[in-house]
N, C-alpha and C positions, 0 to 999 in steps of 0.2 A: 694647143697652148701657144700661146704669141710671144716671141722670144727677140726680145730688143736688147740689142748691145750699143747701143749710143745714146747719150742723152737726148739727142732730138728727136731720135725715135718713139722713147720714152713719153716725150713732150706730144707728140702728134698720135700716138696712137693709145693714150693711154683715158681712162675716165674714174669717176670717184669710187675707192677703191678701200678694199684692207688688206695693209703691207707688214709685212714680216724681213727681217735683215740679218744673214749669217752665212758662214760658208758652207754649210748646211756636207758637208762632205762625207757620204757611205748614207746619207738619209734615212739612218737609225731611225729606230722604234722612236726615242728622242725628241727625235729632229716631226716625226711622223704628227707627234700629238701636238706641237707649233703648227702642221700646216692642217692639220684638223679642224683646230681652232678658227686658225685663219678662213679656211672653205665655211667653217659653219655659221661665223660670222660674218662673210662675205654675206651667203645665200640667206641668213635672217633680211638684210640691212638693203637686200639689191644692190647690192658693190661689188666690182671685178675683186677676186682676190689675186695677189700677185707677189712672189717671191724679188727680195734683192739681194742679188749676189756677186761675187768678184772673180776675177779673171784677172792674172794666175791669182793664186791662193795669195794672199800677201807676206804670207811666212816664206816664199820664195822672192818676194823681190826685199824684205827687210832681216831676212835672216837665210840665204839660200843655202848655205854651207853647212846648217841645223834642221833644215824645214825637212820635215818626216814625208814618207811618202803617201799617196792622195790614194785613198779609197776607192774612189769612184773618176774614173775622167768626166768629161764634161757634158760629152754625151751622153753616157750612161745617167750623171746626176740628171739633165733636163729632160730625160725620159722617166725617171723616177718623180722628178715632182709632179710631170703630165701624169704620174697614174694616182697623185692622190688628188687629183683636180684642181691644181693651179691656172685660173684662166691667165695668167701671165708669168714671164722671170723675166725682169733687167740685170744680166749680165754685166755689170759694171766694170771698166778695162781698170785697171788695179795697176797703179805704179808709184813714183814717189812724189808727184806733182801731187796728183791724186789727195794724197796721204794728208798733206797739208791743211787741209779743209779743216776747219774749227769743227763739234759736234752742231754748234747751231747752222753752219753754214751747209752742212753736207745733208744736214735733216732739211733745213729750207728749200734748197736747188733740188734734189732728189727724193726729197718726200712725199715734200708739199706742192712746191710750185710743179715739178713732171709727172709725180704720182698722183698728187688732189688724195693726198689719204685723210680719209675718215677716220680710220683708228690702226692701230699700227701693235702687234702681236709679239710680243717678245720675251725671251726667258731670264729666269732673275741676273743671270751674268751678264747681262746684254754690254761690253762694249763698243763706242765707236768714236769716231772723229782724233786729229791730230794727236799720238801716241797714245791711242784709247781713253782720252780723257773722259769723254761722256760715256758716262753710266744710268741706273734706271732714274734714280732722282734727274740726273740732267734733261732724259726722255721727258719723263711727266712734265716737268718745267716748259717743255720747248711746248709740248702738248698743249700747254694753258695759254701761250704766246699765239700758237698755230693754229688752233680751232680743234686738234685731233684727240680721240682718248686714246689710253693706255689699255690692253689687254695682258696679263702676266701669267705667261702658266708655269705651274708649279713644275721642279726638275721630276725627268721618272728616271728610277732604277732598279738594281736588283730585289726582290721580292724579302730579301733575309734583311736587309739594310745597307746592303755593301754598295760597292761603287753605283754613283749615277751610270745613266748611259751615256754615254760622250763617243766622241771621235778616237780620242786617244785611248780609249776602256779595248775599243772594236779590233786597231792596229795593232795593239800587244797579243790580244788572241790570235788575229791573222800571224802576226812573228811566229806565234808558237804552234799554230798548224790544229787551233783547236774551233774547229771548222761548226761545231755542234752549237756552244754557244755562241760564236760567229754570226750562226743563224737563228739564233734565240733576238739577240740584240738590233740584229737588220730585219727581221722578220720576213727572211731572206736569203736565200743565198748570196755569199760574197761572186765577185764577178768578176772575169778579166774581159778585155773586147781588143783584137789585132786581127793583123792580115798572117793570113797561114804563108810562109816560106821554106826554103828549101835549107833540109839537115844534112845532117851526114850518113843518110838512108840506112844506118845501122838496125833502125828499129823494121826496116821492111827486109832486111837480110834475116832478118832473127826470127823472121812471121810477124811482126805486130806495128804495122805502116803507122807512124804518129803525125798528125798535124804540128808544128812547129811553129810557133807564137813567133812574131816579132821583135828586136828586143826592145821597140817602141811602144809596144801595147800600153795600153791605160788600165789604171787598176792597182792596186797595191798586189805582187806576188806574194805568197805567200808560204811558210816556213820551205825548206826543202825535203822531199820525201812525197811519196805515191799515194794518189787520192782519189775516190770515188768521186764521180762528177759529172755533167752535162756536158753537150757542146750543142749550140746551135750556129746553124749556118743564117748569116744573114740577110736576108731576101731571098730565101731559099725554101721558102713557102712551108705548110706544115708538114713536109716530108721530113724534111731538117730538123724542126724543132728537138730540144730534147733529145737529144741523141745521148746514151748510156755510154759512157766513157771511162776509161783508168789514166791515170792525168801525172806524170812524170816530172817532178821540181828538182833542178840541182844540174852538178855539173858534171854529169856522167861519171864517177871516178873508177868506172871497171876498167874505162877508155881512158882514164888519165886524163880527162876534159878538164878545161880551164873556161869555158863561158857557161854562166849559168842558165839553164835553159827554160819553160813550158812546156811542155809536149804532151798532146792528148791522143789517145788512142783510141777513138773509136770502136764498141766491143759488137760482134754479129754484125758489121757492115763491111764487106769487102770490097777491094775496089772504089771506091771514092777518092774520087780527085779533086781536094778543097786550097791544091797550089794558087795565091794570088784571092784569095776567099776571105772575108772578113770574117771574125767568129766568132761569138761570145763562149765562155769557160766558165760553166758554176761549181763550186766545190763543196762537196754533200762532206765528206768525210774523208779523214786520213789515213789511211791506210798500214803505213808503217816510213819510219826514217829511209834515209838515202843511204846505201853501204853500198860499197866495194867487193864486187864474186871475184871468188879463185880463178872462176874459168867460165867459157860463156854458156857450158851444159847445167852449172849450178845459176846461172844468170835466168834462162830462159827457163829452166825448172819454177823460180820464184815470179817471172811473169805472167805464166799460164797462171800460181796462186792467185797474184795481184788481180788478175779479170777475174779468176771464178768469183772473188770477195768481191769486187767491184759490183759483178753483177746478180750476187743474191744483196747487197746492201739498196741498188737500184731498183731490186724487180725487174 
């Protein structure tokens, strides 16, 4: 997939196409059947299909003090539209210049004239342009102006009638550590991706050596409390993949910790040394809340639990 972050990139590397525009964040089941569309439309019509997205999130540069935390970093997102066959994403740099652009202008310069879209794929909320004034009516409008059609797909959600799937649906399950539908609605595992660092080696005093996330990592964390889970190392071929893990959120309070941490434990691998290692974290299941032991023989009593659960829930 061909991944242009400038508009002149855009311009020079781009050919007639069908484009789709959102922050596409956790790349939900959702967000899946937009770029569905778009790939099956691309490949009817002979057109690149191509995502357009923003960089940062703009709820970070027009609301940073509010803006909820991001599902997926950025990496992780343009590896995810690469596997539902995006032959391209324009990463659009997102600020308050930016912002300014009319819906007719931002659709002209970045649709039409860098894109060359043929038809353009979007769901019934679609806002965009200067305080989200263009909506789907304004789309079809610029559509008849521009030369391009409108494709609408219908919202999807839960099967009972309850919430669509959204971004915001995804985040309150992650808050709540409810990792099952997590993975219903991503069709997926949730994911974190960081460089392993050095702890406070309590967890290799105890017997159970933990990889220690960064506190830069991407990804939304999620709730606090011990979870069934993956790690894979990255570039570390298919020995790595997949590694069965018990996954540690919170802030230690046996130790009276005050930073909140990640911490995955690797289960049947000893000896591995992933200091300075980049890693992805997927989270199968929750295990139980984060509590405070008496003493550190009811501590380790309940970690040996922690991996036997871990790893009959893994196989």
């Amino acid at each position: 997939m061909k991944v242009w972050r400038h508009l002149s990139e855009a311009r020079e590397g781009s050919r007639p196409s069908v484009v789709t525009i959102g922050n596409f964040d956790g790349v939900h089941r959702g967000h899946q059947s937009v770029l569905d569309t778009v790939v099956s439309v691309a490949n009817a019509r002979g057109l690149a299909s191509v995502v357009v997205t923003f960089d940062p999130h703009p709820a970070y540069v027009h609301r940073p003090q509010e803006a909820a935390p991001l599902l997926t970093g950025q990496k992780d997102k343009l590896e995810l539209l690469q596997e539902q066959g995006i032959d391209a994403t324009f990463v659009v740099p997102y600020n308050l210049e930016f912002a300014q652009h009319t819906p007719e202008a931002f659709i002209r310069t970045y649709i039409v004239e860098a894109l060359h879209a043929r038809t353009v794929v979007i769901g019934q909320d679609v806002r965009f342009g200067r305080g989200n004034s263009g909506d789907l009516t304004t789309l079809k409008s610029l559509g008849e102006t521009y030369g391009f059609d409108v494709v609408v797909v219908d919202d999807f959600g839960f099967p009972d009638g309850g919430h669509r799937w959204s971004s915001s649906v995804v985040r309150q399950l992650v808050y709540g550590g409810e990792m099952g539908a997590v993975t219903q609605l991503l069709g997926r595992q949730h994911r974190m991706r960081g460089i392993v660092v050095h702890g406070d080696a309590r967890g290799r005093d105890l017997g159970f050596p933990t990889a220690n996330m960064s506190a830069d990592s991407s990804g939304m964390v999620p709730a606090d409390g011990v979870y069934a889970g993956w790690v894979t190392v990255v570039g570390g071929g298919e020995e790595f993949e997949h590694l069965p893990a018990a996954v540690s959120i919170g802030t230690n309070p046996t130790f009276d910790g005050q930073e909140r941490r990640v911490e995955a434990y690797v289960i049947d691998r000893d000896g591995l040394d992933l200091y300075g290692k980049e890693i992805i974290v997927e989270f199968v299941d929750r295990l139980r809340p984060t509590i405070a032991f008496d003493n550190m023989e009811s501590l380790v009593t309940q970690m040996h639990d922690d991996v036997a659960r871990a790893r009959e829930i893994l196989n």
